[in-house]
C-alpha atoms as one frame of an Amber mdcrd trajectory, in Angstrom:
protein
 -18.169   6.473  17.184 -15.098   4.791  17.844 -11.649   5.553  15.940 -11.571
   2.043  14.028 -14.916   3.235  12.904 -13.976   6.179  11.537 -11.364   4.642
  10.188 -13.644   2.376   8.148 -16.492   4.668   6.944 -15.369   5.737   3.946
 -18.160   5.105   0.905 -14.905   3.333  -1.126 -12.115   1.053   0.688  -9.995
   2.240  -2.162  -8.148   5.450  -1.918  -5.941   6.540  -5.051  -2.581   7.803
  -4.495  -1.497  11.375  -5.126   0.454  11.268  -8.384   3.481  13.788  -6.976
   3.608  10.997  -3.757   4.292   8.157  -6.417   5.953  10.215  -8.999   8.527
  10.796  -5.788   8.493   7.016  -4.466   8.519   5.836  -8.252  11.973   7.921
  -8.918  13.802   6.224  -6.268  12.402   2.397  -6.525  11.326   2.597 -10.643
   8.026   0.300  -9.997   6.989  -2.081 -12.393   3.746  -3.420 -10.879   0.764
  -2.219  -9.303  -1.392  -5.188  -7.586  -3.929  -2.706  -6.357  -5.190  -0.879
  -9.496  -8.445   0.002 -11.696  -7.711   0.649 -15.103  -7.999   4.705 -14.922
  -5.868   4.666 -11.379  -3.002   2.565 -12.538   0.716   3.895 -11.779   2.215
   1.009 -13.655   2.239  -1.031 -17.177   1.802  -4.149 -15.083  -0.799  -4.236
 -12.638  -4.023  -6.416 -10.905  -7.621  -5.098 -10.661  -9.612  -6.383  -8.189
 -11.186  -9.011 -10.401  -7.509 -10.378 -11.073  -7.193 -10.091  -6.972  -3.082
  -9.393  -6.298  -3.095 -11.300  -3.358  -3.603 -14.288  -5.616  -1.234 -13.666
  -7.956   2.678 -13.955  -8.235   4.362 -10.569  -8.037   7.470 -12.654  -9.194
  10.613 -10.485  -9.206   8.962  -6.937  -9.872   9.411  -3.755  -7.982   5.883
  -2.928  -6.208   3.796   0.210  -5.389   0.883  -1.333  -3.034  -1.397   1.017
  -2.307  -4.513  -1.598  -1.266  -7.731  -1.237   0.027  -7.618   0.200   3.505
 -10.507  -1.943   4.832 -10.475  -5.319   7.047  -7.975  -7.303   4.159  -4.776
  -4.896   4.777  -3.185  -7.832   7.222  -3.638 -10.110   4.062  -1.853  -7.327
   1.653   1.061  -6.541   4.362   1.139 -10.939   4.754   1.828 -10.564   0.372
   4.185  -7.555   0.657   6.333  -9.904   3.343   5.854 -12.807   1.043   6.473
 -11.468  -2.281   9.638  -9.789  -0.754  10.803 -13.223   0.414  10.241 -14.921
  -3.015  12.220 -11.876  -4.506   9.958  -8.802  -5.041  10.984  -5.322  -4.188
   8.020  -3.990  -3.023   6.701  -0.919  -1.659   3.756  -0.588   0.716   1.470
   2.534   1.090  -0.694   2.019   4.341  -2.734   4.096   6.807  -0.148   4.342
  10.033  -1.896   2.041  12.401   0.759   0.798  14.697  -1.147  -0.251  16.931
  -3.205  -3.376  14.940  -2.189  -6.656  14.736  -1.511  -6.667  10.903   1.470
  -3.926  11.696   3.081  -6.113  14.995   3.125  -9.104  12.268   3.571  -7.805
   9.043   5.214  -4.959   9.063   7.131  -4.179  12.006  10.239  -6.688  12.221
   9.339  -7.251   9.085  10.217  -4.641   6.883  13.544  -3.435   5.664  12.229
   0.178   6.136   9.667   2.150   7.510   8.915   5.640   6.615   6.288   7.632
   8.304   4.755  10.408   6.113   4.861  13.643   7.558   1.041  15.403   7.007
  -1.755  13.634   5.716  -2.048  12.400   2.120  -4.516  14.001  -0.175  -6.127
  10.567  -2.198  -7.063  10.864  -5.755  -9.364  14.466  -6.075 -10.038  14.705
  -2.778 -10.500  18.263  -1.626  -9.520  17.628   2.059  -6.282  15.365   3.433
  -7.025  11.513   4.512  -8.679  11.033   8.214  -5.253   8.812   9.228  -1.679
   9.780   8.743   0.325   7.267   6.185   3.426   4.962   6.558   5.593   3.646
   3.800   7.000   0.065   4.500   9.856  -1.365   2.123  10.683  -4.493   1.291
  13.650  -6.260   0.110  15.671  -8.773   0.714  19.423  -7.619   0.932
C-alpha cells in the first residue's frame, strides 16, 4: 500500500477538529464561519453542510475555520481559501501537511500569508489514537 493510499482509507473523508485546537486558533482569529460543518460538529453560528457545499457559496467578508474533507477535493477547498481571501475573507485553513501535492505548490504555498506547521499529530473528533498525517495551518488575508 502506497502512502497516498493510506492517506485516503479512512471510512469518513471528514475528520472533526479537536475543540482545544480551535478553541486556541478561534482566540486569536474570532471565526465567524465554518464552510465545512454538520450540524453536531459546527465551531461557528454561521456555517455550510455539505448539502449547502462551501465551495459554492460566498464566504463574503467573514473570518474562516476550514477544516474540509481530506479526500481528492482539498485542491478545490485550498483554490476557495485563496479566493475567498482575495474577495476579502480572513480565513483559516486546517489541512493534512502534504507539501509535496500539487494542491499545496498552487494553493497554498506562495499563496498564503502564513503557514504554520503543527507540531504532533492532531487527535480528530473522539478518536482514541492521533491522525495518520501531521497537520499545517495556512492563513489568509489580504494586508
Amino acid at each position: 500500500m502506497t502512502i497516498s493510499q493510506i492517506l485516503y482509507t479512512s471510512r469518513s473523508e471528514e475528520w472533526p477538529t479537536p475543540t482545544l485546537f480551535f478553541d486556541q486558533l478561534n482566540k486569536e482569529f474570532g471565526f465567524t464561519l465554518d464552510p465545512c460543518a454538520t450540524p453536531q460538529n459546527a465551531k461557528c453560528r454561521h456555517y455550510f453542510t455539505s448539502r449547502e457545499n462551501g465551495l459554492d457559496q460566498d464566504w463574503g467578508s467573514h473570518v474562516v475555520f476550514c477544516n474540509p474533507p481530506y479526500g481528492k477535493a482539498m485542491a478545490q477547498w485550498a483554490r476557495k481559501c485563496f479566493e475567498a481571501s482575495a474577495q476579502g475573507a480572513t480565513v483559516v485553513l486546517l489541512a493534512h501537511a502534504r507539501t509535496d501535492t500539487r494542491w499545496f505548490h498552487d494553493w497554498v504555498y506562495g499563496k498564503a500569508s502564513e503557514i504554520r506547521f503543527v507540531k504532533g499529530r492532531l487527535k480528530f473528533g473522539a478518536a482514541v489514537h492521533s491522525a495518520p498525517f501531521p497537520s499545517l495551518v495556512a492563513v489568509y488575508k489580504q494586508n
